[in-house]
N, CA, C and O of each residue as an XYZ file, in Angstrom:
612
protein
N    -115.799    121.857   -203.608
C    -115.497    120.665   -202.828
C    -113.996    120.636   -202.549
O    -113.131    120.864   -203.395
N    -113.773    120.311   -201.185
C    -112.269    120.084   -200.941
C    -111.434    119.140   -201.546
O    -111.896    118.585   -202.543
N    -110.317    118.831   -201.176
C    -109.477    117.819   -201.148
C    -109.916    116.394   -200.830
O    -109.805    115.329   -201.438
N    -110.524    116.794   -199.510
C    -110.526    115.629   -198.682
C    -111.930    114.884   -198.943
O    -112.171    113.679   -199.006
N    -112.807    116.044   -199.078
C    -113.960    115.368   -199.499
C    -114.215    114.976   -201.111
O    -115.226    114.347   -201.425
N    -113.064    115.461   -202.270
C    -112.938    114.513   -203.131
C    -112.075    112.949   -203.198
O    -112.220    112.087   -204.064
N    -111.178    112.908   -202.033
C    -110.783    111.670   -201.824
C    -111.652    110.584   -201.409
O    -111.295    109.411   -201.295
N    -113.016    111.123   -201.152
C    -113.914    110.379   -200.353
C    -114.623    109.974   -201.600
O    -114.893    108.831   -201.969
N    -114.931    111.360   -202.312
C    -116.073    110.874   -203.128
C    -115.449    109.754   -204.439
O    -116.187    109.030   -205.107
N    -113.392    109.864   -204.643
C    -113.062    109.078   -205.139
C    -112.997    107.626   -204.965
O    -112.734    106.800   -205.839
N    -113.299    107.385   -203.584
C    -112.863    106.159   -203.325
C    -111.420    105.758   -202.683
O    -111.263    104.693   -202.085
N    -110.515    106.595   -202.842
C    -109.237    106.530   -202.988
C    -108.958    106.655   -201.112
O    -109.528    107.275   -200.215
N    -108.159    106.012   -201.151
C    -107.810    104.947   -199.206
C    -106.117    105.157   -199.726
O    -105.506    104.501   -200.570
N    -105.482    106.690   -198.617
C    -104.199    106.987   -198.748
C    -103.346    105.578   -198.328
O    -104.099    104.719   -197.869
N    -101.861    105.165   -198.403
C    -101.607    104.213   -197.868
C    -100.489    105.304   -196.502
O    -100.532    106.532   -196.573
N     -99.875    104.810   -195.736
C     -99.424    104.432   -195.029
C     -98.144    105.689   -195.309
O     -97.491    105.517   -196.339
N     -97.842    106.702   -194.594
C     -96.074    107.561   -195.124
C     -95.155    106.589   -195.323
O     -95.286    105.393   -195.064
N     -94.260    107.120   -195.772
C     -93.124    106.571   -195.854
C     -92.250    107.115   -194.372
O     -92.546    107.916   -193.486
N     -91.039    106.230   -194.626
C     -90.281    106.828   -193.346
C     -89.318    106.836   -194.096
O     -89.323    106.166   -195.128
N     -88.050    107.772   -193.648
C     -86.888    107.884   -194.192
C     -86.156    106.940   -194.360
O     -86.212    106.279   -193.324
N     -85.324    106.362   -195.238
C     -84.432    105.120   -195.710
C     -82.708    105.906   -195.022
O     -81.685    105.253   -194.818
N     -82.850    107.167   -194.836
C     -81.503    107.035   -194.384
C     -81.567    108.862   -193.650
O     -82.591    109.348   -193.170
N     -80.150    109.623   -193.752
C     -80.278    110.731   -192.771
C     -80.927    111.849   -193.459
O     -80.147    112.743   -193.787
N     -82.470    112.066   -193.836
C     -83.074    113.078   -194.166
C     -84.481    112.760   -193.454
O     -84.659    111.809   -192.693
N     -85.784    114.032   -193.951
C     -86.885    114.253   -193.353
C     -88.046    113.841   -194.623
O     -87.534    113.472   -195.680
N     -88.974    113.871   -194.585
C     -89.799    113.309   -195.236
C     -90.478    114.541   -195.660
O     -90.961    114.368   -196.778
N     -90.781    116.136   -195.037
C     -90.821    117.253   -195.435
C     -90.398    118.240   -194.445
O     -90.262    118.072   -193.234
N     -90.194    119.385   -195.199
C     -89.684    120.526   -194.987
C     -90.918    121.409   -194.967
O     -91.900    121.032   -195.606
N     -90.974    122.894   -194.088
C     -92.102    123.892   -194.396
C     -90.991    125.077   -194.605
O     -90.152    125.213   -193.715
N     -90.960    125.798   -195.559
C     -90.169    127.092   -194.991
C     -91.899    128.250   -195.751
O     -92.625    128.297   -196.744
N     -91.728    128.851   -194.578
C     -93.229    129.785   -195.191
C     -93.989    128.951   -195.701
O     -94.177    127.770   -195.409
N     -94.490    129.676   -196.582
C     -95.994    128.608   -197.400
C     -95.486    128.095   -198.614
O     -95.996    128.172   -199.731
N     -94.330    127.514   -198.242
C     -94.182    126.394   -199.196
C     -93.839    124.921   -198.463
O     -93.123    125.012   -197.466
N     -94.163    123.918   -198.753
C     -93.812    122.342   -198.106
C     -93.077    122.021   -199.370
O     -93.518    122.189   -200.507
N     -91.919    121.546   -199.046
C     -91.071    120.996   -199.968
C     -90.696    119.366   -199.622
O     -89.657    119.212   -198.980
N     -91.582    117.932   -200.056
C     -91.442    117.112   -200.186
C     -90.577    115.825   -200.708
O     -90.421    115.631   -201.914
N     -90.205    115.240   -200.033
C     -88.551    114.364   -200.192
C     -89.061    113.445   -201.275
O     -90.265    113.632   -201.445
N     -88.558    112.514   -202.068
C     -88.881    111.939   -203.146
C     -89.665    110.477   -202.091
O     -89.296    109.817   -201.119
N     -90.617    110.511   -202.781
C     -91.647    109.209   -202.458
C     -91.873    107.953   -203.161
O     -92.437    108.137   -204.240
N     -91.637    106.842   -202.918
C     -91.548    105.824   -203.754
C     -93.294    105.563   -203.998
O     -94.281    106.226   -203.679
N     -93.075    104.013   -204.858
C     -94.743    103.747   -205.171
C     -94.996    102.678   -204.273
O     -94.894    101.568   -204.797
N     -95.342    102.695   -202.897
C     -95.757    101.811   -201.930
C     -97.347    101.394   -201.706
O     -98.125    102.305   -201.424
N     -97.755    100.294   -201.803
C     -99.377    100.020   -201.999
C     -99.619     99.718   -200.656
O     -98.764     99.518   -199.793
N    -100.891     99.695   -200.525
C    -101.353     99.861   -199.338
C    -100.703     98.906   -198.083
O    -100.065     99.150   -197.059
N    -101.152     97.859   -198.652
C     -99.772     96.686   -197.908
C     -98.369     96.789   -197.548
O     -97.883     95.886   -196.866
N     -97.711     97.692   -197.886
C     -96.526     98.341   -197.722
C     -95.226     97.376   -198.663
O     -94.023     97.324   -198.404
N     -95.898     96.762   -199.674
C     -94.970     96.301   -201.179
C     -94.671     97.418   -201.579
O     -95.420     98.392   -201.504
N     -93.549     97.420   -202.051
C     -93.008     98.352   -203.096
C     -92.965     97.642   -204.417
O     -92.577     96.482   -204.556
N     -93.511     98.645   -205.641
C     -93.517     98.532   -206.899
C     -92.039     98.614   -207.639
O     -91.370     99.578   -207.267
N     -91.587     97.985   -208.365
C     -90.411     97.464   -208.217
C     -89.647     97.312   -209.822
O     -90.457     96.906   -210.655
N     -88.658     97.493   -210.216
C     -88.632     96.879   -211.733
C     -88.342     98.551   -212.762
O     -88.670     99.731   -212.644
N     -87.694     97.866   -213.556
C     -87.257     98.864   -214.558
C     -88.330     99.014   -215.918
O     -88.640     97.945   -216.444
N     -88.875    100.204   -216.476
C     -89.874    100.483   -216.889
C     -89.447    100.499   -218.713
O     -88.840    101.364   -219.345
N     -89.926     99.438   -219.093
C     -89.937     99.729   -220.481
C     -88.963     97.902   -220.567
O     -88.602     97.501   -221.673
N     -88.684     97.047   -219.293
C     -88.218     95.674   -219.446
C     -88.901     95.266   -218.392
O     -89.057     94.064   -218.603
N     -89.457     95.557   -217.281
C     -90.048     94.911   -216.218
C     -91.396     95.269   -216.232
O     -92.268     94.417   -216.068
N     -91.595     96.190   -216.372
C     -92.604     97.116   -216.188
C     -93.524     97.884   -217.188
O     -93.267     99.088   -217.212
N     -94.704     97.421   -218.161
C     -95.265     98.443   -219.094
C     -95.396     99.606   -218.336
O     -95.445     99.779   -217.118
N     -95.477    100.955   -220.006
C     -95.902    101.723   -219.600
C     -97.068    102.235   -218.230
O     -96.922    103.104   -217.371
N     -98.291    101.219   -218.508
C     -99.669    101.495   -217.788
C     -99.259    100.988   -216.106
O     -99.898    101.384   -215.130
N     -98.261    100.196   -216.038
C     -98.123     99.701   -214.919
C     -97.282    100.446   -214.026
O     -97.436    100.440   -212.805
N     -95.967    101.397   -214.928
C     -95.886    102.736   -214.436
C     -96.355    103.865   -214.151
O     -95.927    104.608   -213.268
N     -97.317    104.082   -214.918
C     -98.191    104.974   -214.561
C     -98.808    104.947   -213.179
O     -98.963    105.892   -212.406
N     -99.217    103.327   -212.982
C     -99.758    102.768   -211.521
C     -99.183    103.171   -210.435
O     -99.705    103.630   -209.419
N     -97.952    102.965   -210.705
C     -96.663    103.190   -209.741
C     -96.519    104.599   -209.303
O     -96.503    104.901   -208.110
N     -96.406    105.516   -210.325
C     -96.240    106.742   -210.133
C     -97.745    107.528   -209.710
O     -97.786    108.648   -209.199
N     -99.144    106.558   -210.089
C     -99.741    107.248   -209.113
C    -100.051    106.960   -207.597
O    -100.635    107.730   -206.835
N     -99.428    105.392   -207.221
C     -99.341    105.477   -206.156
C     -98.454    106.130   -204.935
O     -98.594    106.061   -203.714
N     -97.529    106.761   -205.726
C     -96.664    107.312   -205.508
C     -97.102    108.906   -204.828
O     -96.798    109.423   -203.752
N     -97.699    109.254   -205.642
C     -98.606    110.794   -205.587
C     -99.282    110.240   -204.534
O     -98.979    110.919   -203.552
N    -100.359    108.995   -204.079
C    -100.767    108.969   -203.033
C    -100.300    108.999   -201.905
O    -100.808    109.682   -201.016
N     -98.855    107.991   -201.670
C     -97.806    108.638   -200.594
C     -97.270    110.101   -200.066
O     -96.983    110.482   -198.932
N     -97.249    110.822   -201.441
C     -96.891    112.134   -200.560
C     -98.104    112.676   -200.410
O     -98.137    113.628   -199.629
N     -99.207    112.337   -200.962
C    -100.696    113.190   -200.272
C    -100.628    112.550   -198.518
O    -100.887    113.263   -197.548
N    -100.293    111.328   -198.444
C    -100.597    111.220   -196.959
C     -99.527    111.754   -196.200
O     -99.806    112.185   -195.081
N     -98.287    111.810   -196.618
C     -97.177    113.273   -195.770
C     -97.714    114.338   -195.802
O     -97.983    114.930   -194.757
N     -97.949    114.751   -196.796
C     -98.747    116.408   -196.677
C    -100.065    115.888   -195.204
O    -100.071    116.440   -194.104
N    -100.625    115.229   -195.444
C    -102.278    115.047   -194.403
C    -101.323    115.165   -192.962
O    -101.709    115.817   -191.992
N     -99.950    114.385   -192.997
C     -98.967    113.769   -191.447
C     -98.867    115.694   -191.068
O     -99.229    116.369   -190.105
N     -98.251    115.991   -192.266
C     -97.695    117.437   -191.803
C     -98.690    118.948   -191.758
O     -98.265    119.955   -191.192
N     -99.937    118.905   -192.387
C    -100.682    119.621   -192.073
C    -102.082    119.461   -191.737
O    -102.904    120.354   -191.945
N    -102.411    118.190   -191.150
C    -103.577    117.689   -190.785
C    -104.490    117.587   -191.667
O    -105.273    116.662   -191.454
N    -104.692    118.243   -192.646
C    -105.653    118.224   -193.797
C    -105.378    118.144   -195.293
O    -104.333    118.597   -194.826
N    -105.288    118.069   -196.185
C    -105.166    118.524   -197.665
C    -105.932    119.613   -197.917
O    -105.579    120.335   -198.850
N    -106.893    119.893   -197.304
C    -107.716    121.150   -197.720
C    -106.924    122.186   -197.652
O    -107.125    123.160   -198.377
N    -105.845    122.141   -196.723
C    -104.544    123.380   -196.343
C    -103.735    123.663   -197.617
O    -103.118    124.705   -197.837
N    -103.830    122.487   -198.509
C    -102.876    123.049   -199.704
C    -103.643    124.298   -200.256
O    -104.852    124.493   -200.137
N    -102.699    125.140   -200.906
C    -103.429    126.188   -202.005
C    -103.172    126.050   -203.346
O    -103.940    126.351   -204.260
N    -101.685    125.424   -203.467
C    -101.285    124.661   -205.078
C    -100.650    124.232   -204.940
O     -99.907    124.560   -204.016
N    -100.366    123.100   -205.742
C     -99.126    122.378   -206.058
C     -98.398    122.883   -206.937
O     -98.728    123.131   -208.097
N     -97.381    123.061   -206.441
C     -96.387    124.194   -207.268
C     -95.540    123.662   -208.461
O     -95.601    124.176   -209.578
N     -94.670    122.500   -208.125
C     -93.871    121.741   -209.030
C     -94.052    120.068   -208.491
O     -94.234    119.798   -207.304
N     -93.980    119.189   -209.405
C     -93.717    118.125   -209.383
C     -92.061    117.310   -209.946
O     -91.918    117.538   -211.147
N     -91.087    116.620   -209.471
C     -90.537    116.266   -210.119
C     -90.219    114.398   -209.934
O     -89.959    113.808   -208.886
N     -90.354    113.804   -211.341
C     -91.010    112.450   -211.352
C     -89.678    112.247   -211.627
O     -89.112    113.223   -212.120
N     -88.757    110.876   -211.381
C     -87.809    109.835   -212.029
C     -88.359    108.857   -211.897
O     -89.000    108.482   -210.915
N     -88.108    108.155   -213.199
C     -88.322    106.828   -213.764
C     -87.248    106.128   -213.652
O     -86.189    106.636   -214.020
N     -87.270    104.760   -213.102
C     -86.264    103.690   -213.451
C     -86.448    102.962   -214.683
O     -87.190    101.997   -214.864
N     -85.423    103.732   -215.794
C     -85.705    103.036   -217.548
C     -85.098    101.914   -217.495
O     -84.224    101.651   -216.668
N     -85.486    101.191   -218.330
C     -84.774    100.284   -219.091
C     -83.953    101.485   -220.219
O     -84.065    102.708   -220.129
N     -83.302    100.884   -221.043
C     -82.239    101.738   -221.665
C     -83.593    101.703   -223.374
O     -84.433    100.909   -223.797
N     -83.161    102.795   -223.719
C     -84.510    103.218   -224.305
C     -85.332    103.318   -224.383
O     -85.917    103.305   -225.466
N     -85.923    103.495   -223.156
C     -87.446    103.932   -222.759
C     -87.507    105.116   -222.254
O     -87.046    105.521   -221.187
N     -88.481    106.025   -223.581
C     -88.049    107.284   -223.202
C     -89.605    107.912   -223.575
O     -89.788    108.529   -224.624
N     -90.738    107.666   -222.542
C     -92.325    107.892   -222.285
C     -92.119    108.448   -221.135
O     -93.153    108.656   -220.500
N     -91.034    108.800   -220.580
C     -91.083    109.316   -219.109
C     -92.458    110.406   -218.638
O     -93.010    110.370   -217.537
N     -92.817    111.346   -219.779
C     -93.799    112.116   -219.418
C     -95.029    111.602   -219.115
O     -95.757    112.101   -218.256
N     -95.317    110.611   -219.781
C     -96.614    109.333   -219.960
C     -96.434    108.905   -218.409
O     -97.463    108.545   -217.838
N     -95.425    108.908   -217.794
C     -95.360    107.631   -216.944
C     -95.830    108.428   -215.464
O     -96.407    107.969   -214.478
N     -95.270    109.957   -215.791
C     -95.660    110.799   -214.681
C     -96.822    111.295   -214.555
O     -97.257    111.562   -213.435
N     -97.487    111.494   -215.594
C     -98.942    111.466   -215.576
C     -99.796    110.721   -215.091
O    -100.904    110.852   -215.612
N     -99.705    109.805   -214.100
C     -99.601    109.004   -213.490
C     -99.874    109.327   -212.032
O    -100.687    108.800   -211.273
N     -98.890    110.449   -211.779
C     -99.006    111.535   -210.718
C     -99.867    112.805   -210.861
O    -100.738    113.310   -210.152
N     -99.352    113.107   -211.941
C    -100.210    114.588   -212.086
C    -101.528    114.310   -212.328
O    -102.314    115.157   -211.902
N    -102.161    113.018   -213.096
C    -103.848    113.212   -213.178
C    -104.503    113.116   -211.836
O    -105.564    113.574   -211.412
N    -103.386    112.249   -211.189
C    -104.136    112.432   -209.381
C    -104.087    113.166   -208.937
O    -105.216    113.311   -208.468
N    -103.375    114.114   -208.579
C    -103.139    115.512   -208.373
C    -104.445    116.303   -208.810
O    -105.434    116.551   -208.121
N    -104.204    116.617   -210.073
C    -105.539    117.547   -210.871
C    -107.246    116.982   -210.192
O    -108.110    117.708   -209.700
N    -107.293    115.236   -210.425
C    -108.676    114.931   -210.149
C    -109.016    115.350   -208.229
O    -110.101    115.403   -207.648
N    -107.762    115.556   -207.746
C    -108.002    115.465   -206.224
C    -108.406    116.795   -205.823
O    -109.410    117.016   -205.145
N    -107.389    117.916   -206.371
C    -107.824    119.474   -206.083
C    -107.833    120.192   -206.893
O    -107.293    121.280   -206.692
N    -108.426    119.922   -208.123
C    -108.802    120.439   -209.061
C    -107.580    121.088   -210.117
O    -106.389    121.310   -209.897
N    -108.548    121.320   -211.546
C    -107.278    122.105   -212.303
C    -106.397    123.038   -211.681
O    -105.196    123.131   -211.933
N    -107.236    123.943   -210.602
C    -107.125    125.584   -210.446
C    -105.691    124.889   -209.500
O    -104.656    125.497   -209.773
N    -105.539    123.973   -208.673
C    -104.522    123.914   -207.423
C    -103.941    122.752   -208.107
O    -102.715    122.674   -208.028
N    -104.418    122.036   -208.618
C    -103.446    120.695   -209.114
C    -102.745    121.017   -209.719
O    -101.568    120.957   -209.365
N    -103.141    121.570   -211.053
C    -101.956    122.000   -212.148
C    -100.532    122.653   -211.669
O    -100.487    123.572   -210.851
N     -99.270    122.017   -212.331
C     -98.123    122.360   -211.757
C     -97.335    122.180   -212.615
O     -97.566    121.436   -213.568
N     -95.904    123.024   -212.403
C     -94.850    122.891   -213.484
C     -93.993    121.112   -212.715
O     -93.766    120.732   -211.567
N     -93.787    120.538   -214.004
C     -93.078    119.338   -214.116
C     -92.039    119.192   -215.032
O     -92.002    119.655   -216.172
N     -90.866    118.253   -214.241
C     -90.148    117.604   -215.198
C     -90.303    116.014   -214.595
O     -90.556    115.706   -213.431
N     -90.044    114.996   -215.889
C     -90.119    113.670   -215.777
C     -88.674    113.517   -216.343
O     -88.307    114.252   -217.259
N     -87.857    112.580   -215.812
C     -86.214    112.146   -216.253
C     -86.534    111.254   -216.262
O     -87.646    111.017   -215.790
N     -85.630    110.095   -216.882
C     -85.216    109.030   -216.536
C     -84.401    108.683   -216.202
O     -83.427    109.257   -216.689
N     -84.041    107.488   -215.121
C     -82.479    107.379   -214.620
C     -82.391    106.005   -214.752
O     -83.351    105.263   -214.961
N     -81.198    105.659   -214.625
C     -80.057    104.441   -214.680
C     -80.789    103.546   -213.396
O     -81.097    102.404   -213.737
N     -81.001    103.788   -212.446
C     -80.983    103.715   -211.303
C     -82.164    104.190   -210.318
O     -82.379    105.395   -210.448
N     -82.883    103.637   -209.486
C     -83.544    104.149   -208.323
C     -83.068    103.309   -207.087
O     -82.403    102.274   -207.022
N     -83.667    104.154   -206.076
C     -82.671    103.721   -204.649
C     -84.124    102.006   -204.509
O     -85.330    102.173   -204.688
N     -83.431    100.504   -204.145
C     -83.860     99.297   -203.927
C     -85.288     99.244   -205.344
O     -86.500     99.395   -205.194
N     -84.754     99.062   -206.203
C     -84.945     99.169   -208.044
C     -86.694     99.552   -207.757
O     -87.629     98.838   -208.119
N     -86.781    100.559   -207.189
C     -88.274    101.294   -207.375
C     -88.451    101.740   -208.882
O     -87.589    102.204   -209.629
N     -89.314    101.575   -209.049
C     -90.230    101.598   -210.302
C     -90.002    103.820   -210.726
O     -89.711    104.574   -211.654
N     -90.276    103.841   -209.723
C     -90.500    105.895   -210.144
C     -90.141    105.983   -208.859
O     -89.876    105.048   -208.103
N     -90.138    107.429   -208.568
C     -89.728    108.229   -207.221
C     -90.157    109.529   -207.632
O     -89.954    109.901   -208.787
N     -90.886    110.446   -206.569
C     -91.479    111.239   -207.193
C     -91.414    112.883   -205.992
O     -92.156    112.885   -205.010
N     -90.690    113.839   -206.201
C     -90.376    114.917   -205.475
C     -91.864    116.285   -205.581
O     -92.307    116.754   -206.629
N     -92.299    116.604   -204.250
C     -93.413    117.890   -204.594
C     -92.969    119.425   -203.955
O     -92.308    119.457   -202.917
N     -93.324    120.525   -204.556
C     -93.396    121.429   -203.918
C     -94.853    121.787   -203.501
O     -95.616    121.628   -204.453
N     -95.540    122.269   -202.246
C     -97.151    122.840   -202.402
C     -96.812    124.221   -201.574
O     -95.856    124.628   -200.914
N     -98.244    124.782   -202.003
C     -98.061    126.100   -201.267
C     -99.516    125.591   -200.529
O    -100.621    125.070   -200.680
N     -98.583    126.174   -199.646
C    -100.033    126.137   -198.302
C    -100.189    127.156   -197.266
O     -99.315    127.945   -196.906
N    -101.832    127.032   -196.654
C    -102.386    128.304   -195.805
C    -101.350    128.110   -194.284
O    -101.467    128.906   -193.352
């Protein structure tokens, strides 16, 4: 089963791309790799998830964040190659968290991203090398922000 026809059988309703906040692109192709700009956690309504994680924000509610987040760049990838079935893997993921100052579950919080990933195109293409940071800071106090590499046909 594809991509697309496990998004169906999930239930799961992409929201809306993002557009650039200032002078960059939303993705890049060089060969068969798509290299994806960092994606905030925007819900379908076009709210942004908001708040520093570990004082605003539980863990589980980051997690939320960061997987809505993964749903944003699935619908750039769909803008830029018409399908998800076109991916062949997701190569790297890289997640930032907006901490509160000792909150340090960052990996917990990106998982969040990566189980959507895995349940959408399986172990064999989902699975990917990750790092999760935490920062001081996200650009208008987003909850996570979340960068992809995929390889595609």
């Amino acid at each position: 089963m594809g991509a697309e026809d496990r998004i169906i059988e999930l239930g799961i309703i992409l929201p809306e791309a993002s557009v650039p906040v200032a002078n960059y692109v939303m993705a890049v192709r060089a060969g068969r790799l798509l290299f994806l700009a960092g994606h905030g956690p925007y819900d379908l309504d076009g709210t942004m998830r908001v708040g520093k994680v570990g004082a605003d924000l539980t863990l589980e509610e980051a997690r939320d964040a960061a997987r809505l987040a993964a749903l944003n760049l699935l619908h750039t990838i769909r803008r830029e190659l018409g399908s998800l079935d076109r991916v062949t893997r997701i190569v790297k993921v890289l997640g930032m968290v907006n901490c509160a100052p000792g909150f340090n579950q960052t990996p917990q919080v990106i998982d969040g991203c990566s189980d959507v990933l895995v349940d959408i195109f399986g172990k064999e293409i989902g699975s990917h090398a990750r790092s999760a940071v935490g920062m001081a800071e996200l650009p208008f106090d987003i909850a996570v922000e979340i960068e992809m590499i995929c390889e595609v046909e």
